[in-house]
N, CA, C and O atoms as CSV, one atom per row, in Angstrom:
chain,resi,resn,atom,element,x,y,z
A,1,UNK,N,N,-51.944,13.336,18.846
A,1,UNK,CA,C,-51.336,12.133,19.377
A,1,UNK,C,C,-50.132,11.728,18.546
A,1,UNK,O,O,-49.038,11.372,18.985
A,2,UNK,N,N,-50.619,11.870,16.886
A,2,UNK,CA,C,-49.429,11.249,16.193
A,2,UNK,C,C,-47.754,12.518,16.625
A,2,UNK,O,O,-46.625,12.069,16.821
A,3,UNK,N,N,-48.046,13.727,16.654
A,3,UNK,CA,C,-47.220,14.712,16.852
A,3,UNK,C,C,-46.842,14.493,18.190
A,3,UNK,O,O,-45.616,14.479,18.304
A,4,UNK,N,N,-47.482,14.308,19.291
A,4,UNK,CA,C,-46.340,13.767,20.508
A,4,UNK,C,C,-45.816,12.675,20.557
A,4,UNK,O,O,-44.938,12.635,21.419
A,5,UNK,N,N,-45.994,11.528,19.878
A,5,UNK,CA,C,-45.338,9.781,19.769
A,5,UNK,C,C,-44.285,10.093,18.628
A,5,UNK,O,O,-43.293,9.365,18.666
A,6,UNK,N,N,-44.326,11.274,17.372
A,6,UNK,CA,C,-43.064,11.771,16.634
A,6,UNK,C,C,-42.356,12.442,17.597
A,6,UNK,O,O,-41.269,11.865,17.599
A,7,UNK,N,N,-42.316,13.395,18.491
A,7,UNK,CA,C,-41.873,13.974,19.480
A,7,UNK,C,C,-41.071,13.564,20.233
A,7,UNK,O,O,-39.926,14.016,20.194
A,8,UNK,N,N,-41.561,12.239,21.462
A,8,UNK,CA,C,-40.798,11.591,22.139
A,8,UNK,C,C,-39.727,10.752,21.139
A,8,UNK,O,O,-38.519,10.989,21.152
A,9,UNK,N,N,-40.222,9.945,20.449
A,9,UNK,CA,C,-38.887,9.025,19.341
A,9,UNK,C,C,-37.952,9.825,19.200
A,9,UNK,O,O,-36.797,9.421,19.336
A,10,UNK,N,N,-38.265,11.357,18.847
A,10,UNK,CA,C,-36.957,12.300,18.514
A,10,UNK,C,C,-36.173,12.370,19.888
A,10,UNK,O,O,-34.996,12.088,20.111
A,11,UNK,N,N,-36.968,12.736,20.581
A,11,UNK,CA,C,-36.100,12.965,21.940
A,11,UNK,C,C,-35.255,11.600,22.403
A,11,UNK,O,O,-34.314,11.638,23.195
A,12,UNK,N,N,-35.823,10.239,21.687
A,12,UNK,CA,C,-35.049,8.800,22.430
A,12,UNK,C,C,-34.107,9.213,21.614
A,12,UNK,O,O,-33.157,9.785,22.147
A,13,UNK,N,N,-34.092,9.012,19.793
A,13,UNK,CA,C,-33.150,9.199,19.407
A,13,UNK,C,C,-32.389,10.159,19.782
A,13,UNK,O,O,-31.250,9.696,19.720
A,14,UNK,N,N,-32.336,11.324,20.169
A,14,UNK,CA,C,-31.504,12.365,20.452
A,14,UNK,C,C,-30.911,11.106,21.402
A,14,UNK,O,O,-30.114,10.338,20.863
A,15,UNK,N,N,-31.255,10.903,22.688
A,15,UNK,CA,C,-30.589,10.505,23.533
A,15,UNK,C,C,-29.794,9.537,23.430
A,15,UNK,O,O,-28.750,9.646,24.074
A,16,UNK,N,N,-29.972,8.433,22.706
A,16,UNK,CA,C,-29.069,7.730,22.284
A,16,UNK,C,C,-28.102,7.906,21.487
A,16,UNK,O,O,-27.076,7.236,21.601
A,17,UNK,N,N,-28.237,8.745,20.631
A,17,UNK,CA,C,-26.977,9.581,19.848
A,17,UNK,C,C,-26.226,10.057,20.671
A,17,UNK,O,O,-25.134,9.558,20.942
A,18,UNK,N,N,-26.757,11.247,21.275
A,18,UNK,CA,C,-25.822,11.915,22.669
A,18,UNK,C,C,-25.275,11.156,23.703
A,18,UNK,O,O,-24.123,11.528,23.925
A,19,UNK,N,N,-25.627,10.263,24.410
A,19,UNK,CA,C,-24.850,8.907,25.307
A,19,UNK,C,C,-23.938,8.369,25.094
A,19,UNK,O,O,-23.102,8.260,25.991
A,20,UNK,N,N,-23.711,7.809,23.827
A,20,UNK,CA,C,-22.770,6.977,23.814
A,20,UNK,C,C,-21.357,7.855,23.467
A,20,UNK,O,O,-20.262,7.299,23.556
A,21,UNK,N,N,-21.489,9.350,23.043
A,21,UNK,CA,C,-20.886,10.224,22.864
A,21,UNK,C,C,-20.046,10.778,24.001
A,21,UNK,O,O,-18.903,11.173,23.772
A,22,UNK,N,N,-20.576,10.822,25.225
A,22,UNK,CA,C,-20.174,11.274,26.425
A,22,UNK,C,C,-18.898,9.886,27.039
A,22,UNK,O,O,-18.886,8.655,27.025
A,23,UNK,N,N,-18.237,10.665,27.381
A,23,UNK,CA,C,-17.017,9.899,27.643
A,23,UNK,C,C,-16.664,10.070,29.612
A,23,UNK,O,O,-17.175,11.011,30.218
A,24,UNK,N,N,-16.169,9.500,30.020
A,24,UNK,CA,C,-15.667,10.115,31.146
A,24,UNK,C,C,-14.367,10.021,31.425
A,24,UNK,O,O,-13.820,9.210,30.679
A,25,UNK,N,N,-13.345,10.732,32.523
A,25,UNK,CA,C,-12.394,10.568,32.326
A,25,UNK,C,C,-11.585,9.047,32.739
A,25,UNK,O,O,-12.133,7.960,32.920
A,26,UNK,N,N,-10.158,9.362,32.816
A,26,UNK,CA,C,-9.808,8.271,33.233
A,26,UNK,C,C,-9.693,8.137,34.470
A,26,UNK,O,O,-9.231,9.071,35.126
A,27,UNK,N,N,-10.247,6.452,35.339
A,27,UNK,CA,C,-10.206,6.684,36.435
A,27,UNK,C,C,-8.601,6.029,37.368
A,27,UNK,O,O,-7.790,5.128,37.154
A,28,UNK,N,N,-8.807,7.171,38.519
A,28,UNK,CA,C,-8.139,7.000,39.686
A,28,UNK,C,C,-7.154,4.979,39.675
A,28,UNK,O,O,-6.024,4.520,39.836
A,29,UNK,N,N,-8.426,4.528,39.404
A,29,UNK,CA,C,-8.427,3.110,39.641
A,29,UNK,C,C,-7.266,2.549,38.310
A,29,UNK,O,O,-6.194,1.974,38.501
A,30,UNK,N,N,-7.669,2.799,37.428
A,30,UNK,CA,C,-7.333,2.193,36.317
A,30,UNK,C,C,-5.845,3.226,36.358
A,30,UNK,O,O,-4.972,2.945,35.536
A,31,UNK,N,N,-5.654,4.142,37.111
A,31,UNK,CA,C,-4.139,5.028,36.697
A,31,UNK,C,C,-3.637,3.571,37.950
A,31,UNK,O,O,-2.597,3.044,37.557
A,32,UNK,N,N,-4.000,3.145,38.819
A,32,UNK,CA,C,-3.521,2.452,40.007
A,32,UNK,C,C,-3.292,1.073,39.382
A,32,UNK,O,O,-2.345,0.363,39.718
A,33,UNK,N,N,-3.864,0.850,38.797
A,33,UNK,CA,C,-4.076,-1.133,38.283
A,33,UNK,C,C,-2.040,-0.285,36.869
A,33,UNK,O,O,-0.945,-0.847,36.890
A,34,UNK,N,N,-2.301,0.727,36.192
A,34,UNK,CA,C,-1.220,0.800,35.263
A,34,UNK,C,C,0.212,0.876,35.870
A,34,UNK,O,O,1.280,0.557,35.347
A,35,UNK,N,N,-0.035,1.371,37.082
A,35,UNK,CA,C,1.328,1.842,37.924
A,35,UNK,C,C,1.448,0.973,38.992
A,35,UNK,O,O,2.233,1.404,39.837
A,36,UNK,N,N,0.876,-0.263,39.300
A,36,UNK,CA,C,1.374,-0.975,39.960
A,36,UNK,C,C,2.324,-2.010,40.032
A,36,UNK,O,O,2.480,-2.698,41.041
A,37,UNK,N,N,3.240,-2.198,38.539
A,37,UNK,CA,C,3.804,-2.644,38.317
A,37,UNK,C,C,5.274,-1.701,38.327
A,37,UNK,O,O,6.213,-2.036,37.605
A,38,UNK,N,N,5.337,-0.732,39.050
A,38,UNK,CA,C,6.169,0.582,38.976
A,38,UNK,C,C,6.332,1.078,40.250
A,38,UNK,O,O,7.219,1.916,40.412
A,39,UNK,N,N,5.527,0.666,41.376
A,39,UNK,CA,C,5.744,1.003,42.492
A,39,UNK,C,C,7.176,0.494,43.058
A,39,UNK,O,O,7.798,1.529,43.298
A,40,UNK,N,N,7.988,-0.627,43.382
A,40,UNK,CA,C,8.842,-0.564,43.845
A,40,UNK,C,C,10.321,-0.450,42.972
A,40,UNK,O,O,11.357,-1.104,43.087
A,41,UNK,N,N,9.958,0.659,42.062
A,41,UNK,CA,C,10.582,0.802,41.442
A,41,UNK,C,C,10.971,2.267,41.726
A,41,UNK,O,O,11.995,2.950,41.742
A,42,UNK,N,N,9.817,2.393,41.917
A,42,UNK,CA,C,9.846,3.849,42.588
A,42,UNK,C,C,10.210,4.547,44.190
A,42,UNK,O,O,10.369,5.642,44.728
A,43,UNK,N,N,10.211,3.209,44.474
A,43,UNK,CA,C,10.687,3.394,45.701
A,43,UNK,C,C,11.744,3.145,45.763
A,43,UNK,O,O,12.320,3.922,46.524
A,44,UNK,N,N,12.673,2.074,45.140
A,44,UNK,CA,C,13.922,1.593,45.063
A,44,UNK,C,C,14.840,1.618,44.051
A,44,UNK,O,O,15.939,1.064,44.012
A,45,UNK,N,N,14.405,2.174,43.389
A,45,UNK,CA,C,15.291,2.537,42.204
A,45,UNK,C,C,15.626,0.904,41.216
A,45,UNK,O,O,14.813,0.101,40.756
A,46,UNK,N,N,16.729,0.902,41.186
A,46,UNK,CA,C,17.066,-0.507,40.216
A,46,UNK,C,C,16.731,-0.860,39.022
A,46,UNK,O,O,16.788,-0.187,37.993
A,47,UNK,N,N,16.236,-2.361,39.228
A,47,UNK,CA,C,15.583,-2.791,37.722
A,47,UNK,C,C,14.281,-1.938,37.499
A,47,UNK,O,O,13.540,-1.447,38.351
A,48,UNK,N,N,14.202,-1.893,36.162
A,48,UNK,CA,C,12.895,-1.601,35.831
A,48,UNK,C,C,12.010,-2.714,34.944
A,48,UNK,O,O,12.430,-3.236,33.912
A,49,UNK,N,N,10.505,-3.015,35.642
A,49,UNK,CA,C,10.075,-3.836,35.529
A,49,UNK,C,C,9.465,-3.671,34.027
A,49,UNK,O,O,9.017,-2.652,33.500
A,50,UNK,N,N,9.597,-5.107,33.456
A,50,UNK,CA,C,8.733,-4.562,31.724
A,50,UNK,C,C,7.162,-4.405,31.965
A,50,UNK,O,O,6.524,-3.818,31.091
A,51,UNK,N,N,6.466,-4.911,33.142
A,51,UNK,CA,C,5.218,-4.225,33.079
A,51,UNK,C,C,4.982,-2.701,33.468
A,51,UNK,O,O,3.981,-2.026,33.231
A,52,UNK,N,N,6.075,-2.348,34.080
A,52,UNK,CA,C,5.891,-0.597,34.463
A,52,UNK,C,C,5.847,0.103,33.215
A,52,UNK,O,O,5.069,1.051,33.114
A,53,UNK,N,N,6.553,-0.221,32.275
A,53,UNK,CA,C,6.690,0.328,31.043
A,53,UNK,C,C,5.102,0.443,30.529
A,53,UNK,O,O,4.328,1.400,30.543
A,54,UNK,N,N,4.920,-1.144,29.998
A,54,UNK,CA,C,3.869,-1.416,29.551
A,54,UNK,C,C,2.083,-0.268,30.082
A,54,UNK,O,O,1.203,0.228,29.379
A,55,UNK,N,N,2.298,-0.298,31.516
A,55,UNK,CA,C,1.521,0.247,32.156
A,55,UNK,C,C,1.463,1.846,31.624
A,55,UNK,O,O,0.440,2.484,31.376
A,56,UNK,N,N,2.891,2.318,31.519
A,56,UNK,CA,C,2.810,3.778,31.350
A,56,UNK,C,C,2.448,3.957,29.789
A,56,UNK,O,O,1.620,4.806,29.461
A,57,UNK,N,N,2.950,3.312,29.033
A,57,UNK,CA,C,2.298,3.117,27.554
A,57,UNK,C,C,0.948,3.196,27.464
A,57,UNK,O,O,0.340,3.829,26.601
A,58,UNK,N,N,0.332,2.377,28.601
A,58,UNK,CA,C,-1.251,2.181,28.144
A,58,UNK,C,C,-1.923,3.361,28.627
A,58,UNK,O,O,-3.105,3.501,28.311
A,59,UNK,N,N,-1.081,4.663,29.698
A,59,UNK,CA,C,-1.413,5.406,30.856
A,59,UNK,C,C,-1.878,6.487,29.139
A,59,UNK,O,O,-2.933,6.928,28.685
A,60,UNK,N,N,-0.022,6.518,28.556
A,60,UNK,CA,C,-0.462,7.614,27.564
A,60,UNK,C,C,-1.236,7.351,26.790
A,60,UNK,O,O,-2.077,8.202,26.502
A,61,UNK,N,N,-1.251,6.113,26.176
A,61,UNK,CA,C,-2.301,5.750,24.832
A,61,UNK,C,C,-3.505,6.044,25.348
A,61,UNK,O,O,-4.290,6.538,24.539
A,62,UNK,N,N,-3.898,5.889,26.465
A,62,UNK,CA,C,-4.989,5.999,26.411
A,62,UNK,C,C,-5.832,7.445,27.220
A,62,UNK,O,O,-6.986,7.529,27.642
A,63,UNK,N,N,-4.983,8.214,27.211
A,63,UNK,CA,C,-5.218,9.524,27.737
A,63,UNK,C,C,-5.167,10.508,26.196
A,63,UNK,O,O,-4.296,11.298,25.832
A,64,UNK,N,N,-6.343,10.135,25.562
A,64,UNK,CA,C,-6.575,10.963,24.193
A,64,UNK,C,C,-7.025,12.615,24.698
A,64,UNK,O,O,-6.843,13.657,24.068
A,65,UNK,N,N,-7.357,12.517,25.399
A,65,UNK,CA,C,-8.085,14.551,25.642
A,65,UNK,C,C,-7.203,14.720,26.857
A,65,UNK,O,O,-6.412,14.031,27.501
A,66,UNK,N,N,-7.835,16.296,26.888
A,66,UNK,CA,C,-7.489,17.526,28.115
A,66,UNK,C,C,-7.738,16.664,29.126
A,66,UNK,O,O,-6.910,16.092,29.834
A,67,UNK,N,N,-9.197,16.582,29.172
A,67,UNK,CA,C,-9.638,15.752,30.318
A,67,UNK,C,C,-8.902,14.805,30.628
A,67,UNK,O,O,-8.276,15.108,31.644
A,68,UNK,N,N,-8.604,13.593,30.191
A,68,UNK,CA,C,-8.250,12.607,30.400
A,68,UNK,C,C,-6.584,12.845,31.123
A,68,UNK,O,O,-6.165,12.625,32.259
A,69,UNK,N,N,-6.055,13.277,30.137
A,69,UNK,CA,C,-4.783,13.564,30.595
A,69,UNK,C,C,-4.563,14.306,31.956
A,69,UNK,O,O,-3.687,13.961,32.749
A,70,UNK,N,N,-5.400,15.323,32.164
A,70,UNK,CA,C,-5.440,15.959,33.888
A,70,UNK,C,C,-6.094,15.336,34.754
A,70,UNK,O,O,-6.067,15.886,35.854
A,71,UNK,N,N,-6.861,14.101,34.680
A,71,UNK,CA,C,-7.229,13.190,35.495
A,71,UNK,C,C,-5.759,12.120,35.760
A,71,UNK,O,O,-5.266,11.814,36.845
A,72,UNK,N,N,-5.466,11.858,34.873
A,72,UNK,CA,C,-4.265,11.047,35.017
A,72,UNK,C,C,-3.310,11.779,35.895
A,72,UNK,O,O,-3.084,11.416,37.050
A,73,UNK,N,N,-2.879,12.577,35.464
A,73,UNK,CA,C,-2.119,13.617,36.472
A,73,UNK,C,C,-2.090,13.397,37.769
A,73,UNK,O,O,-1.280,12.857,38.523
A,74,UNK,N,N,-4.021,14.363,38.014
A,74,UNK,CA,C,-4.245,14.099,39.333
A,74,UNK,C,C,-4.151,12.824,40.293
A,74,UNK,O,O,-3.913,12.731,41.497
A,75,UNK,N,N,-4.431,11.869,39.294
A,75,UNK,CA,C,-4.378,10.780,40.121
A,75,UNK,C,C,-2.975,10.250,40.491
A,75,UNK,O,O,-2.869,9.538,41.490
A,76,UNK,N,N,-1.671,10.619,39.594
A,76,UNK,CA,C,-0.351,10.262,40.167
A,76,UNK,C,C,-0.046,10.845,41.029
A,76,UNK,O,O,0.785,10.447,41.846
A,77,UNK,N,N,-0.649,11.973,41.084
A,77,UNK,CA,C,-0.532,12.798,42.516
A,77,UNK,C,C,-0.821,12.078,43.669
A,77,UNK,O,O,0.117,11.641,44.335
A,78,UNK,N,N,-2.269,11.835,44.099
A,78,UNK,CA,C,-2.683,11.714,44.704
A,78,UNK,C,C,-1.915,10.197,45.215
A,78,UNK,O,O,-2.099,9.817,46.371
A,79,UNK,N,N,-1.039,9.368,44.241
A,79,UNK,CA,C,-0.482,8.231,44.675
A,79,UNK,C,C,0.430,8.280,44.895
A,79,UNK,O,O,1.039,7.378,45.471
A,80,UNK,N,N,0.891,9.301,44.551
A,80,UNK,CA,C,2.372,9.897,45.130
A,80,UNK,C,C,2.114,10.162,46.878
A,80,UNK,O,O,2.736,9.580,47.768
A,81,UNK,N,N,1.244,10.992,47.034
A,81,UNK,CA,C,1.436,11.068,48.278
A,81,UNK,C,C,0.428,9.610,48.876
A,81,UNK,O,O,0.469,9.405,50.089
A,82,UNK,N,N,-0.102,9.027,48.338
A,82,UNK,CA,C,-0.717,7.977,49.371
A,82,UNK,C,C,0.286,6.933,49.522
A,82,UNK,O,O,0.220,6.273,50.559
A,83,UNK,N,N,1.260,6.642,48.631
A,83,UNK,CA,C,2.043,5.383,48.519
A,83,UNK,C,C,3.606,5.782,49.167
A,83,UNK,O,O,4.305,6.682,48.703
A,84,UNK,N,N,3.979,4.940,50.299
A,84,UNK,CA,C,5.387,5.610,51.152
A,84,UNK,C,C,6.555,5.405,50.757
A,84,UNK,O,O,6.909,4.254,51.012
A,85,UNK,N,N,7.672,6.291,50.006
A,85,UNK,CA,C,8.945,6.014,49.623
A,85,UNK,C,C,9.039,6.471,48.437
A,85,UNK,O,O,10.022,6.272,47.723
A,86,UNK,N,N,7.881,7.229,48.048
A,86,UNK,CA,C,7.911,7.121,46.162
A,86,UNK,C,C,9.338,8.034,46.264
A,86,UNK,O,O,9.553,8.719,47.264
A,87,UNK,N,N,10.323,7.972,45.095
A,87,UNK,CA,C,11.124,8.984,45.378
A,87,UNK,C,C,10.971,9.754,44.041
A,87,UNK,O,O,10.904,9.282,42.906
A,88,UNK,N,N,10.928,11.189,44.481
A,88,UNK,CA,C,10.285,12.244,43.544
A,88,UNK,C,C,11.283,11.643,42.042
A,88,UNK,O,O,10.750,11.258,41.001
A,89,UNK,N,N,12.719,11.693,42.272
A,89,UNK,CA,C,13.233,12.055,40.805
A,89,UNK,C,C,13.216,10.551,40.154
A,89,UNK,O,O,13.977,10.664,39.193
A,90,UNK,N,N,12.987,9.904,40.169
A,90,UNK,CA,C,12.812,8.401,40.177
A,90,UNK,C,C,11.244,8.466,39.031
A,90,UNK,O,O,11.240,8.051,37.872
A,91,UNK,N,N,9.829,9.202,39.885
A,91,UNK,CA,C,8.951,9.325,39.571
A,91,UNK,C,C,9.229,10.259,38.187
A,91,UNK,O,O,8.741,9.842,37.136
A,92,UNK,N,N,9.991,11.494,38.172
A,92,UNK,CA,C,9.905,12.264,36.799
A,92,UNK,C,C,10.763,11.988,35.880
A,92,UNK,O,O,10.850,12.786,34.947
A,93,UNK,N,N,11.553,10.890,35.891
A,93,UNK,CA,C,12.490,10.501,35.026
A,93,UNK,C,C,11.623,8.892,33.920
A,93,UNK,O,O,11.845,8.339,32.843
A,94,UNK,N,N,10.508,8.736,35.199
A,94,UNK,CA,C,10.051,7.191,34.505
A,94,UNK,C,C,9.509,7.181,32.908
A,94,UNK,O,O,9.683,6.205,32.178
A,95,UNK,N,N,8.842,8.381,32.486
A,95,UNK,CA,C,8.305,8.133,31.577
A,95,UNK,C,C,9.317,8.120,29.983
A,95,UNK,O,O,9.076,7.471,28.966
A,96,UNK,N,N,10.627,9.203,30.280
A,96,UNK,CA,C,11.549,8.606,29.375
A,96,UNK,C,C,12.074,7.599,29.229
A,96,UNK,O,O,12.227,7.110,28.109
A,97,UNK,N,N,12.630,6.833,30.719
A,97,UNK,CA,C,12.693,5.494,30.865
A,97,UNK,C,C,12.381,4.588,30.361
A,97,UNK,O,O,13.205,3.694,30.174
A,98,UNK,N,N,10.923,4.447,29.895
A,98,UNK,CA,C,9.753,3.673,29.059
A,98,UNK,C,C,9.869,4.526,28.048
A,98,UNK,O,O,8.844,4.218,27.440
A,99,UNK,N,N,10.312,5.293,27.474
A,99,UNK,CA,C,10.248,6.040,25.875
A,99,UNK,C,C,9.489,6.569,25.931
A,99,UNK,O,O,9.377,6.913,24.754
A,100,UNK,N,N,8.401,7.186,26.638
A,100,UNK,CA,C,7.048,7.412,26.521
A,100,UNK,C,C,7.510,9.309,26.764
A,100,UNK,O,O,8.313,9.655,27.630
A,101,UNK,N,N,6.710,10.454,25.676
A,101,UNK,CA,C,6.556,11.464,25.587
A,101,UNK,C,C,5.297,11.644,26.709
A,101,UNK,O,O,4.360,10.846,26.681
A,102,UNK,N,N,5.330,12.523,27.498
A,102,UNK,CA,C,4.284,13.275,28.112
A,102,UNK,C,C,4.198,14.452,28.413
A,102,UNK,O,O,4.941,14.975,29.243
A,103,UNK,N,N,3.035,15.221,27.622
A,103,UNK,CA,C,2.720,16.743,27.672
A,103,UNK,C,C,3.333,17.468,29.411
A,103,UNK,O,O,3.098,18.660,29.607
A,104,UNK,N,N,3.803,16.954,30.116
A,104,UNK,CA,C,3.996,17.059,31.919
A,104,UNK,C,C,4.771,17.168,32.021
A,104,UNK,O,O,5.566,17.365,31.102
A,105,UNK,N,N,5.065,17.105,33.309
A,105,UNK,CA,C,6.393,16.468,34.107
A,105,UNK,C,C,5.479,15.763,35.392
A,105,UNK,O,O,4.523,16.415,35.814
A,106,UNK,N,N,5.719,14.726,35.866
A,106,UNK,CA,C,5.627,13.895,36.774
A,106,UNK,C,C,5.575,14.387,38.139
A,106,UNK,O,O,6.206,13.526,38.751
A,107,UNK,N,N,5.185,15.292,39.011
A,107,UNK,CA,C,5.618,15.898,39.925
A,107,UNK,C,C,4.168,16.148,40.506
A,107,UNK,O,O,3.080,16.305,39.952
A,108,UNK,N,N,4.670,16.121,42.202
A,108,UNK,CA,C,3.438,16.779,43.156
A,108,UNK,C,C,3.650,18.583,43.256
A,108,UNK,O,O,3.304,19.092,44.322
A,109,UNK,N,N,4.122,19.366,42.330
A,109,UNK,CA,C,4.093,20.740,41.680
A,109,UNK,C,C,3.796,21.008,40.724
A,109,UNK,O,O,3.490,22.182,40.520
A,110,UNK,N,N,3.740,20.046,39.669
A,110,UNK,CA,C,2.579,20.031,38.533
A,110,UNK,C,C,1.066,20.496,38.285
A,110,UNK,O,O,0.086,19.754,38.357
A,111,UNK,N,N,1.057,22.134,37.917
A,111,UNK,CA,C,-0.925,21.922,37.898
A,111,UNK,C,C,-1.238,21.135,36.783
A,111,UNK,O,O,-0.911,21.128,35.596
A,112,UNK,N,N,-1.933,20.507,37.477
A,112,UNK,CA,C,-2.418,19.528,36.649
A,112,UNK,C,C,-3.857,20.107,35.557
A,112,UNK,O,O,-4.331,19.552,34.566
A,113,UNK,N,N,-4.162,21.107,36.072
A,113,UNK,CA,C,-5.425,22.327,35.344
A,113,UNK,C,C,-4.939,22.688,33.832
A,113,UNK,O,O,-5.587,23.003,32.834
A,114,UNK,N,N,-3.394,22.498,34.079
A,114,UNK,CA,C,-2.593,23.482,33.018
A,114,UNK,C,C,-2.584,22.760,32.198
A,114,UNK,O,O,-2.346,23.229,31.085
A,115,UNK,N,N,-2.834,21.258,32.313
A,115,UNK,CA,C,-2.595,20.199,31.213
A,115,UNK,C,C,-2.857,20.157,30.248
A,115,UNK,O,O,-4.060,19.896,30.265
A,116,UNK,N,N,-2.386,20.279,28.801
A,116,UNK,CA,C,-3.151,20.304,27.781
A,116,UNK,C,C,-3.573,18.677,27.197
A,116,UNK,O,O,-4.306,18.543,26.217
């Protein structure tokens, strides 16, 4: 009895060690809440708004891994084509715009797999 009640505790502790460890990527949502201050910017060129900046700052800071960073990707993709007018060179020029370095280029020809 005492050897299976030492048993399970190991296995909670394992699990709680291992949990809070697991990360997931970044979501869809949260690339949408950073770039919404960038949308008609992207459509229209002009001013650039100081929250678009801000947004893409927080896009890179907070895209620490592989993972993270090719989720981000994917998801500009995917808002590229859901959102009407984006204009491509507008979109791959933004992140120098904001000063911001990114392992990419901005583009719906981007694999995003390749991302490091």
């Amino acid at each position: 009895m005492a050897a299976a009640l030492k048993l399970v505790c190991a296995l909670l502790l394992c699990m709680l060690v291992v949990e809070p460890m697991a990360t997931t990527a970044i979501s869809c949502g949260y690339v949408a809440k950073q770039i919404s201050g960038c949308i008609k910017y992207l459509q229209n060129g002009g001013f650039l708004p100081p929250n678009c900046c801000m947004g893409i700052r927080a896009l890179n800071n907070g895209a620490k891994t592989t993972r993270d960073r090719r989720s981000v990707c994917r998801c500009l993709q995917n808002a590229a084509r859901t959102i009407p007018g984006i204009k491509r060179n507008l979109a791959v020029g933004l992140p120098k715009k904001c000063g911001v370095k990114i392992p990419y280029k901005i583009s719906p020809s981007t694999n995003c797999n390749r991302v490091k």
